[in-house]
C-alpha positions as CSV (number, residue, x, y, z in Angstrom):
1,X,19.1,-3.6,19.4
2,X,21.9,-2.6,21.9
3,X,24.5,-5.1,22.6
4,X,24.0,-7.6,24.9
5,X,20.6,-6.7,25.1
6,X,18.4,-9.8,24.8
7,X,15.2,-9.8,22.7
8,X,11.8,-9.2,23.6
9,X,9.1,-11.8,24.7
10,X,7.1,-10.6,22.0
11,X,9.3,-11.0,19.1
12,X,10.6,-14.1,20.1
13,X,7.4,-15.2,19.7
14,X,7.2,-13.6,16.4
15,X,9.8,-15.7,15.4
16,X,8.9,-18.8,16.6
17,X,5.7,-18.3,15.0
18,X,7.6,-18.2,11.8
19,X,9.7,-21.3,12.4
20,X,5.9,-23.4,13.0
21,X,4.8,-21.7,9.9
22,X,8.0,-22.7,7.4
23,X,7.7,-26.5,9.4
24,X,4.4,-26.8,8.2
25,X,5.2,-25.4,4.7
26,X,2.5,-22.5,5.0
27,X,5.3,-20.8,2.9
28,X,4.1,-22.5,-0.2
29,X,0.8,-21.7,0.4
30,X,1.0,-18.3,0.7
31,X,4.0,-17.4,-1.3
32,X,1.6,-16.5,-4.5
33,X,2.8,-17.1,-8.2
34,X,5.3,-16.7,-8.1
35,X,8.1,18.2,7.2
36,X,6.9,20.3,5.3
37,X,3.8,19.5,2.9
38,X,4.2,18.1,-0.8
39,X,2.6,19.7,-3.0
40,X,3.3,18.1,-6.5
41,X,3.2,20.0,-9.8
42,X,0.7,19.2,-12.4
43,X,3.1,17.0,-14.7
44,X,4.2,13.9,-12.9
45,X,7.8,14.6,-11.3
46,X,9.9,11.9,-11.6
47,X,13.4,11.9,-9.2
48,X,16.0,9.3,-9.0
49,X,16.5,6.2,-6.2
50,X,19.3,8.1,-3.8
51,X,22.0,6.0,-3.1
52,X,20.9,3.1,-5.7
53,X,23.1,1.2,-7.8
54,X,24.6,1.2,-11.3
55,X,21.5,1.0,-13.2
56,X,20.9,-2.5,-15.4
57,X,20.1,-2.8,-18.7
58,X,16.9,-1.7,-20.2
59,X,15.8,-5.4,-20.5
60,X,15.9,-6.1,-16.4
61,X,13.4,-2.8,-15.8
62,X,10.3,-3.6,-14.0
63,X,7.7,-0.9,-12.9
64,X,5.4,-1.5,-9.7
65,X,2.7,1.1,-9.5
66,X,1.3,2.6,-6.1
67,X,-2.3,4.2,-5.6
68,X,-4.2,5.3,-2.9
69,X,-7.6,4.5,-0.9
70,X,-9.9,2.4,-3.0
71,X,-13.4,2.7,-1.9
72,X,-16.1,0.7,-3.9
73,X,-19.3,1.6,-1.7
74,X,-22.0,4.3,-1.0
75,X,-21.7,6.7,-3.9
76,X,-19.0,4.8,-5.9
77,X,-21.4,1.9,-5.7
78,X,-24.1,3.5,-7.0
79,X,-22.4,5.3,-9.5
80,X,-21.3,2.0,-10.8
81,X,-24.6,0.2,-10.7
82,X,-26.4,3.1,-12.7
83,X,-23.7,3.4,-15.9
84,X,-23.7,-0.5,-15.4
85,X,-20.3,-1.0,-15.6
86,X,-17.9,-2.1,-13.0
87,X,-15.0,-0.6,-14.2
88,X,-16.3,2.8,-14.5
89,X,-14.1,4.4,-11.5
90,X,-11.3,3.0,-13.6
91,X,-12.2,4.0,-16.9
92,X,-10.6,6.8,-17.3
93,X,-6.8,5.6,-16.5
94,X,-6.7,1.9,-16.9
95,X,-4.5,2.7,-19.4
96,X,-2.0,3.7,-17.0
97,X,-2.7,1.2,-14.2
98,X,-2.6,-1.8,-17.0
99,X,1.0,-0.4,-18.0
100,X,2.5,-1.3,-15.1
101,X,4.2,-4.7,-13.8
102,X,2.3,-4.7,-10.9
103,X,0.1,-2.3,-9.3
104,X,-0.9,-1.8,-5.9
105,X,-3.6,-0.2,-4.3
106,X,-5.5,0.1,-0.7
107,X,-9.2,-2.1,-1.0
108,X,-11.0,0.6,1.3
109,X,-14.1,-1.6,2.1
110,X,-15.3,-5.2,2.2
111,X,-16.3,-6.2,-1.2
112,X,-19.3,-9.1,0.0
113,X,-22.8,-9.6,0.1
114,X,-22.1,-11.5,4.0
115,X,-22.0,-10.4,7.6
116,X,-23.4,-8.5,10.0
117,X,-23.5,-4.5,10.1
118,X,-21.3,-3.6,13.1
119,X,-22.8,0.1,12.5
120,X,-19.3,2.3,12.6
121,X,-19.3,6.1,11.9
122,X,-19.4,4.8,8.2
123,X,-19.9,1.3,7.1
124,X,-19.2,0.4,4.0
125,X,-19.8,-3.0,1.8
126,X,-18.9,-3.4,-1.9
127,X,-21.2,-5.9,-4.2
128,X,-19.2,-7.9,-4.8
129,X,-19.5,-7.9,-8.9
130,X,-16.9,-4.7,-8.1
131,X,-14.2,-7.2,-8.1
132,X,-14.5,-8.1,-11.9
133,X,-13.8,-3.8,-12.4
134,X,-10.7,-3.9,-9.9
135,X,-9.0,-6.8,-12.2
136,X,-9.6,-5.4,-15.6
137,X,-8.0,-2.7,-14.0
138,X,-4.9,-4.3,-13.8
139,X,-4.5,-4.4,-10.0
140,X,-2.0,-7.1,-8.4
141,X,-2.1,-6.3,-5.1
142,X,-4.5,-5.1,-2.3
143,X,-4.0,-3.9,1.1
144,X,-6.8,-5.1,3.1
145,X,-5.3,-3.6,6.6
146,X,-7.8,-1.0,6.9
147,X,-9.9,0.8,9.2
148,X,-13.1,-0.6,7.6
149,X,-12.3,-3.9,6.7
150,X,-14.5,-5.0,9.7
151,X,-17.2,-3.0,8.9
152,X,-19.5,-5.9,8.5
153,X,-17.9,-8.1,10.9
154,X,-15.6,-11.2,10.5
155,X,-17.5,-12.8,7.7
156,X,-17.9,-9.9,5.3
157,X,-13.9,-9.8,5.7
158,X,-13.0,-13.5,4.9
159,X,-15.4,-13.4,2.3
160,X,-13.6,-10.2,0.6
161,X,-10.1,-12.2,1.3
162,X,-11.7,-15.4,-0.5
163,X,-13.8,-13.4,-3.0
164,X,-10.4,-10.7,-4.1
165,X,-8.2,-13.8,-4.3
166,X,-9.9,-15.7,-6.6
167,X,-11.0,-12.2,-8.9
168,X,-7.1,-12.9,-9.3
169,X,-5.6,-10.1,-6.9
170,X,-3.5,-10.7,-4.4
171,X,-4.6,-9.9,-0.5
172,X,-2.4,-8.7,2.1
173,X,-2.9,-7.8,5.4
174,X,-5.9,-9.6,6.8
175,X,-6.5,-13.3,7.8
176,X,-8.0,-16.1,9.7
177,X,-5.5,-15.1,12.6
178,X,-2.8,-13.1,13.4
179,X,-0.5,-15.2,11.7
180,X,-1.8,-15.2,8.8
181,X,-2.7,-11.3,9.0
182,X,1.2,-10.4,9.2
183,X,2.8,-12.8,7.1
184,X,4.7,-11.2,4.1
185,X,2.9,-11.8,0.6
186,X,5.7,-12.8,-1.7
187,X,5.4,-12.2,-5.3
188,X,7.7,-13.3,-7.8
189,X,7.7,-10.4,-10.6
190,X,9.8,-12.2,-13.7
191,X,12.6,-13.3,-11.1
192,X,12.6,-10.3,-8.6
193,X,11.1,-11.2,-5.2
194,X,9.2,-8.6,-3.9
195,X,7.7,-9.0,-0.5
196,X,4.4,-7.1,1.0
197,X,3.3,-6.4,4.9
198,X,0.3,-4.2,5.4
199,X,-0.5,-2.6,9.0
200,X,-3.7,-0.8,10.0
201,X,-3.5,1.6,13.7
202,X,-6.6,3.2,13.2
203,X,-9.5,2.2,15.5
204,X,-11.8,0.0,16.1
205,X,-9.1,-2.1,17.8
206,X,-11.2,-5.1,17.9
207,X,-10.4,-5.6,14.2
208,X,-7.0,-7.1,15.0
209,X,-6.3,-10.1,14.0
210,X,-5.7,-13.0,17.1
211,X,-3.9,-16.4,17.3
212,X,-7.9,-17.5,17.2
213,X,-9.6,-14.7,15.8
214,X,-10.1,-13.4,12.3
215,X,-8.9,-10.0,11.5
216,X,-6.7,-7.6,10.5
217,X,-2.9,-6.7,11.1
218,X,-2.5,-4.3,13.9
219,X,0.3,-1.8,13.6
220,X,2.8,-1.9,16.7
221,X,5.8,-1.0,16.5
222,X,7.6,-4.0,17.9
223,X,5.6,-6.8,16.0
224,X,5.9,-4.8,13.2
225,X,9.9,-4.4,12.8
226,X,10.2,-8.1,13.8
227,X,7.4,-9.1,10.7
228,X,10.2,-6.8,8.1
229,X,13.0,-8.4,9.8
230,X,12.1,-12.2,8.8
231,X,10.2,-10.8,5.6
232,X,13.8,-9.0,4.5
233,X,14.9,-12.7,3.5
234,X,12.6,-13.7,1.7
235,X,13.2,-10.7,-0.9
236,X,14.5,-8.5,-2.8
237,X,12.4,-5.7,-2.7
238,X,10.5,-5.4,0.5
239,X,7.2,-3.0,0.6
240,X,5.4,-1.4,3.7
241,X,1.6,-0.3,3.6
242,X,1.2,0.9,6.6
243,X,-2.9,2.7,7.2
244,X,-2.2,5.6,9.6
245,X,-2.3,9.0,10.6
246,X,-4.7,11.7,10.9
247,X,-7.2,12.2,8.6
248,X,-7.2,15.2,6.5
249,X,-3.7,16.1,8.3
250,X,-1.1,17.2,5.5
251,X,2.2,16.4,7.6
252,X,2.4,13.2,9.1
253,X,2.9,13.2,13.2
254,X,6.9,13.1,14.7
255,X,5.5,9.3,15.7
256,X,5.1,8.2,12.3
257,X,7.9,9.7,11.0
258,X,9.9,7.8,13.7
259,X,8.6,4.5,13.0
260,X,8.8,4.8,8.9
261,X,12.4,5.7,9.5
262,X,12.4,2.6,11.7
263,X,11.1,0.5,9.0
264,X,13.4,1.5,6.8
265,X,16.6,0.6,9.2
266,X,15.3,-2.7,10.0
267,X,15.1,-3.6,6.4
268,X,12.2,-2.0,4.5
269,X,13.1,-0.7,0.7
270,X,9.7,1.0,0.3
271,X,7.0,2.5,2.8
272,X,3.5,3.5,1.3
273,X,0.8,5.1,3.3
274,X,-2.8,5.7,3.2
275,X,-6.1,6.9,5.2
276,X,-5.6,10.6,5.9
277,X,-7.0,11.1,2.6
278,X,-4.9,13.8,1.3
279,X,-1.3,14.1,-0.1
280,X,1.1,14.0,2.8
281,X,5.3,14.7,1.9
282,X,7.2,11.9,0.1
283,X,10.4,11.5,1.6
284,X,14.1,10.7,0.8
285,X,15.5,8.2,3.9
286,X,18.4,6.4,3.8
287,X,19.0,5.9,0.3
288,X,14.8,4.3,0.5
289,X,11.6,6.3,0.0
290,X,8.9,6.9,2.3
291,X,5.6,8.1,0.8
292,X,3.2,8.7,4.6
293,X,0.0,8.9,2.4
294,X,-1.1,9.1,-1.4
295,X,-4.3,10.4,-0.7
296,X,-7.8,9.3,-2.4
297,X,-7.4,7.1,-5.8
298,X,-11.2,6.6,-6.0
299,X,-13.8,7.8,-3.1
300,X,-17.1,9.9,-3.0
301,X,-16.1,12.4,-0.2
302,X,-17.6,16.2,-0.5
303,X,-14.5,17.8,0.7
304,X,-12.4,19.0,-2.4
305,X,-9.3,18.4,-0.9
306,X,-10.1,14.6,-1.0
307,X,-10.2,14.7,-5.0
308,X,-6.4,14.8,-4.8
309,X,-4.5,11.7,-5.2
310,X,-1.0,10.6,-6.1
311,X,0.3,7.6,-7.7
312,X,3.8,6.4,-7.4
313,X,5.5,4.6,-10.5
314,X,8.4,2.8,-9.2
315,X,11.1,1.4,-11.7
316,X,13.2,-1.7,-10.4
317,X,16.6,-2.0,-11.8
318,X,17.4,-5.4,-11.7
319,X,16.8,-6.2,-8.1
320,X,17.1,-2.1,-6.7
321,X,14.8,-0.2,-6.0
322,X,15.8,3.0,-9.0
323,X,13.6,6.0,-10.3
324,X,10.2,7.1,-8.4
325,X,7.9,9.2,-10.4
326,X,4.9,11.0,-8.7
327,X,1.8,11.3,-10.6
328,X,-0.7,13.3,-9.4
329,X,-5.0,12.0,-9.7
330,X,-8.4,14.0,-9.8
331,X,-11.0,12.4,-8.7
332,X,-13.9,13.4,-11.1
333,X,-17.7,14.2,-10.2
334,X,-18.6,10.9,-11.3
335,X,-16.0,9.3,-8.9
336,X,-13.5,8.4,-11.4
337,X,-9.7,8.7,-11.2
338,X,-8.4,10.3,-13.7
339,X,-4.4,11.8,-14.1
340,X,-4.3,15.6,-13.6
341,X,-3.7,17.7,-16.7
342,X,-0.7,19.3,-17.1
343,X,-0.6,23.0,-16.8
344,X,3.4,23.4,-17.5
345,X,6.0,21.4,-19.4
346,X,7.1,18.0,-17.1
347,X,10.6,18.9,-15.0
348,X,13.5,17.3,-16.3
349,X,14.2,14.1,-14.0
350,X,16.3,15.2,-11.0
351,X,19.3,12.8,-10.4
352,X,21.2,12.8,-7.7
353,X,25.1,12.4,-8.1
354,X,26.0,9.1,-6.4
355,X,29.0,10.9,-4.6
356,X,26.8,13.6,-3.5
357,X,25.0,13.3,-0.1
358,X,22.6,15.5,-0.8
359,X,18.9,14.2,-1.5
360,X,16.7,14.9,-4.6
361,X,14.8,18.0,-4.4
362,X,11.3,16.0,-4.7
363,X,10.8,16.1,-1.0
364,X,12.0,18.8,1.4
365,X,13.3,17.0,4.4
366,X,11.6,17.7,7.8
């Protein structure tokens, strides 16, 4: 903010929101348990944190692991219900998602048997026996800040918040109001704070979240950098899953690439994307990483492009953000995510000299 300039209506009110919230002790309640396009190689690629530092002990390594768009409907659905088995999309890498400290994925539909059919381009609606496949899984964490969320109205997405919280994975994103849409999901991972917030721009608009309406969080660019600025004390690690762009696009647009760089100067550590449905670049930023969209982790599209998928494994050192590894996904026929084969030996892991100020050769910059 430029000196002497005073704040905005908007996030003073954002603030003062927080204040009611922390009087009320809603913290307890909801702090839980605690460019140019990238095209990655076969073998996962793994690069070092830029800027990071010393690295800690083996003992005081924790991995979070990041996938992409989750859809549990149409084809999936049925898929599922015919092997009878709601972990078949899974089946094939659980290994991998189980391995993990945490992982972290984008819930691409309700998952109820509620609401009313508001009769988008697609609707989509998970049974909700799904949820039992997405915990043996291993999943922590789910973005609900989605373009179909609201699919089947208000109902259908309390239920999935309700339903997904007590399969034992943690919701972000969505909410009886506004505030409760924004607010940071905390998650204490063996002493390491890490802090969620999960944004959604695409249309339909009226799935935003109100001070009196159930909904989603709505990604604006003001609201949002005041929601990382309060959520920065609460952690150590702080996580963005914004659900943006254009679909099928493989560069992100000079907008979004303003604002994640935005994100990341007000105080973000990490900033995941999803919906365009393909790979878009991972980037280097200020000693952070910004990853604009992972692509399809499981999904029934025709378009072969949208079998492509990439997973993030993120190692914390101590309480820093250290190595990202990229992992690249097929989606089978059968709708299950499997990792690519390799078809050459794994690159050695690219480290970056802390005195150098060059970044890692993962990501070309823009």
């Amino acid at each position: 903010m430029p000196k002497g300039r005073r704040p905005s209506k908007q996030v003073c009110a954002t603030l003062l929101r927080w204040v009611v919230l922390l009087a009320l002790g809603v913290v307890s309640t909801l702090v839980l348990g605690s460019l140019t396009p990238l095209t990655p190689t076969p073998a996962a690629q793994e690069v070092s944190q830029p800027l990071a530092g010393p690295a800690a002990p083996k003992a005081d390594e924790r991995t979070l692991l990041f996938v992409g768009d989750i859809m549990l409907s149409r084809g999936v659905g049925a898929r599922m219900q015919a092997e009878k088995d709601w972990a078949y999309p899974f089946e094939k890498i659980t290994d991998t998602l189980r391995a993990a400290d945490l992982t972290i994925g984008n819930l691409e539909c309700p998952v109820s048997d509620g609401g009313k059919n508001q009769h988008h381009l697609y609707s989509f609606r998970a049974d909700p026996k799904t949820l039992a496949g997405l915990n043996d899984a291993g999943f922590g964490v789910v973005s609900l800040a989605n373009n179909h969320m609201y699919d089947w109205g208000a109902p259908a997405l309390l239920d999935t918040v309700r339903r997904v919280r007590e399969a034992g994975v943690r919701t972000v994103g969505a909410g009886q109001n506004d505030l409760e849409a924004h607010y940071p999901l905390v998650v204490d991972l063996a002493g390491v704070r890490l802090a969620f917030l999960a944004y959604v721009d695409v249309e339909p608009k009226n799935a935003a979240a109100e001070p009196d309406r159930p909904g989603v969080a709505w990604l604006e660019a003001e609201r949002v950098l005041a929601d990382i600025r309060f959520a920065r004390s609460l952690a150590d690690v702080l996580v963005i899953l914004p659900h943006w762009g254009l679909e099928y696009a493989k560069l992100p647009s000079p907008a979004q690439v303003e604002l994640a760089h935005q994100m990341i100067d007000a105080g973000a550590d990490l900033v995941i994307g999803s919906h365009p449905h393909v790979i878009q670049p991972v980037e280097p930023y200020h000693g952070r990483w910004i990853a604009y969209s992972l692509g399809n982790f499981v999904f029934d599209q025709k378009d072969s492009a949208t079998h492509k998928g990439l997973m993030l494994k993120v190692t914390l050192r101590g309480k820093q953000v250290g190595d990202l590894t990229m992992i690249p996904i097929t989606i089978n026929q059968y709708f299950q995510a499997e990792i690519t084969p390799s078809e050459e030996p794994a690159p050695k892991t690219a480290r970056k000299s802390r005195k150098s100020g060059s970044p890692p050769p993962v990501a070309r910059p823009f």
